[in-house]
Phi, psi and omega in degrees: 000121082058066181306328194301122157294140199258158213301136181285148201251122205241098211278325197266040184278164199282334179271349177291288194297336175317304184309298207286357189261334173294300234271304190312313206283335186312302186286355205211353177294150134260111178294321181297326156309318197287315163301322184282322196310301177312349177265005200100003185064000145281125182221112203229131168224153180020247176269009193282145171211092170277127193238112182293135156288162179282271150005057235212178170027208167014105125268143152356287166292333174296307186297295184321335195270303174314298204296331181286334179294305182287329177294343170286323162292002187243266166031277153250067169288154184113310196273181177257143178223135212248155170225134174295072165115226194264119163325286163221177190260089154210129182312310223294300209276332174298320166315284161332297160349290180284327151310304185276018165069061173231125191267174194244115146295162147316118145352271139327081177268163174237214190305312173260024104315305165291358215273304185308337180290156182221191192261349166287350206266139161281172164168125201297102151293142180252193187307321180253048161082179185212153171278161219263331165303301195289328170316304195301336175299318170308298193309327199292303175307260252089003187309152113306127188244112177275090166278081187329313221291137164341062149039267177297352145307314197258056195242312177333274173345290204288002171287316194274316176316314153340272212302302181299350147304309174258061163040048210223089194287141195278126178240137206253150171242125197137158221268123204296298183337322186277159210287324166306302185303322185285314161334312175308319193274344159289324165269013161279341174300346183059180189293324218257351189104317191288012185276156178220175167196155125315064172302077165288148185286313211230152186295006185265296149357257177353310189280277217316299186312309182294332175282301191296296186312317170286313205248007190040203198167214183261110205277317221290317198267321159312298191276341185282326231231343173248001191295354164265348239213012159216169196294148174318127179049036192282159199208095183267031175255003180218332181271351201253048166257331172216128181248142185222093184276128154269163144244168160283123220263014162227041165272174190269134203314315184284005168255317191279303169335313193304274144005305199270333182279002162255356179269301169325312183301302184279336157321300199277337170317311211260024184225017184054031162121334185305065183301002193265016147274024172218141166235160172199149165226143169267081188262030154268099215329188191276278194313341179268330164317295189305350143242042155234344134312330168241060106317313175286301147326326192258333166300328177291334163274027178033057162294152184295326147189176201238133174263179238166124162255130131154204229271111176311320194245036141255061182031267185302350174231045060004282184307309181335291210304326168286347195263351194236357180276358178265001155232020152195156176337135199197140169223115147331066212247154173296281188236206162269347166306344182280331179280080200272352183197185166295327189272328201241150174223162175245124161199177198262148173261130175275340189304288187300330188066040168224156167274139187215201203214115165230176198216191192049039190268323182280094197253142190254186160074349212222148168283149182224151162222123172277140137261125194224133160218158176226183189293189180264333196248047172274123132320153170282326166353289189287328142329308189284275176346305181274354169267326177311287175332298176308294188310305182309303181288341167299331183091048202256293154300125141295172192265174194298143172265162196288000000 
């Protein structure tokens, strides 16, 4: 194997982004989204009154993350080319992925994944990032690494290395399972390893974790109840004295606030007043604020019930379902295939944390006004497809030729 790391490749060149910009909007443009966007994000036929967030699909970093993935499949055509998981978490657009013959890794590969690789091979980091272990395997193969991951993921990054410089443990807010998070948590280990960090889901969390730091506790009993969620040999009678909170950049603000004001709090209780073993950055990316601000905003205009679009394990847009399911009906949905009739919708209960079938979702004959929004890593397509689907079962619409 070829020890030499291989030469960087510059994906973004203007006849590379030419290609790649034609292919996108191909796959993933709405004239109609676009058009309504141009009204006020209002679009009213007969008793129908559909209303758009101001905010919505795409971000920035999501679009980027595409876009270096089709340059990459137009770059190295020829080569083999691998994605560390998911791009970003939507079925629609991972599907594609595999239509430009870009194959799917584990997130977490392990040996005999990794076993296949060589120095022709490419391979795809995705938006959120990757943990540090699996990268440093990738380079030990010699692949090219096309790297994707989010600005504001590694904004993350450099807070928690911070921490892990001055011996200052990361209490990470956020779900230990996702790809970020485990990402995030890698690098609180900081480069030597010795870094340590904390993953809370919640503000239930949060308080527990805020008791044991003020009054201390049962460490044993502790750790039983945290033990996939904290760094190797974490001691929470040596580890919980300086704390530094982070998140996963697409949890919801008013939780990681929630949060940093119960650590700040038992921290300056059990230090007499003292704050300077506690730190914080407001590491929650812009767009997912900027659409849970405009949510809020669309909520405020009562709409009659709300649909949610995009990827069931997607993080920002989960938090959508939760800020709008405590004041109206609110549905989850992938796509318009979910919408099979007036009467039945396929959508994810975040509760059960399953997909289930309810009926009575649509009331016909009476003016309605839907509200729709989606996640950052939703196409506007799919969008489109679900508002035409909605227009159809009202009888607003004819239905989609297939």
């Amino acid at each position: 194997m070829d020890p030499r790391p291989p030469a960087h490749v510059n994906l973004r060149t203007p006849d590379v982004m030419s290609h790649v910009q034609a292919q996108v909007e191909s796959h993933y443009r709405s004239d109609l989204v676009e058009a309504i966007r141009s009204r006020g994000g209002v679009h009213r036929i007969g008793m129908t009154t559909i209303r758009l967030a101001k905010q919505f699909g795409f971000c920035y970093g999501v679009e980027r993350a595409i876009d270096l993935a089709y340059a990459a499949a137009k770059v190295f055509a020829g080569r083999r080319i691998f994605l560390l998981g998911e791009i970003i978490h939507n079925p629609d657009v991972n599907a594609q992925m595999t239509v430009l013959g870009i194959r799917h890794l584990p997130a977490r590969p392990d040996a005999d994944d990794l076993g296949e690789l060589g120095p022709d091979d490419v391979v795809i980091v995705p938006a959120f990032g990757a943990e540090t272990g699996t990268i440093n395997a990738v380079k030990e193969r010699g692949c090219q690494i096309v790297d994707t991951t989010c600005g504001d993921v590694m904004s993350v990054w450099k807070r928690v290395r911070q921490n892990a410089a001055e011996q200052v443990t990361s209490v990470i807010h956020g779900k230990s399972s996702h790809e970020e998070t485990r990402a995030t948590a890698s690098r609180a280990l900081g480069p030597d390893g010795r870094g340590q960090y904390l993953i809370v889901m919640d503000i239930a969390q949060a308080g527990r974790v805020g008791e044991f730091v003020e009054h201390g506790g049962n460490a044993d009993g502790f750790m039983r109840e945290f033990a996939d969620a904290a760094s190797p040999g974490f001691d929470p009678c040596i580890h919980l004295v300086r704390l530094g909170v982070a998140n996963q950049t697409t949890m919801l603000r008013s939780e990681t606030e929630a949060i940093q004001q119960i650590l700040r709090a038992a921290v300056a209780r059990r230090d007499g007043g003292d704050e300077s073993n506690f730190r914080y950055f407001d590491t929650i990316c812009g767009a997912t604020q900027d659409r849970q601000d405009a949510l809020f905003h669309l909520l405020s205009e009562s709409p009659d019930l709300l649909i949610v679009i995009g990827g069931y394990n997607s993080s920002n847009t989960t938090h959508l379902v939760e800020i709008a399911a405590h004041s109206r009906p609110t549905w989850f949905v992938r796509n318009f295939e979910c919408l099979r009739s007036s009467d039945e919708i396929v959508h994810y209960d975040i509760e059960k944390k399953s997909e289930t079938t309810s009926s009575g979702w649509l009331p016909l004959g009476i003016p309605l006004t839907v509200g729709i929004t989606a996640g950052a890593s939703c196409p506007n397509n799919l969008i489109e497809d679900t508002i035409q689907r909605v227009l159809e079962l009202r009888g607003e619409a004819p239905p989609a030729t297939p």
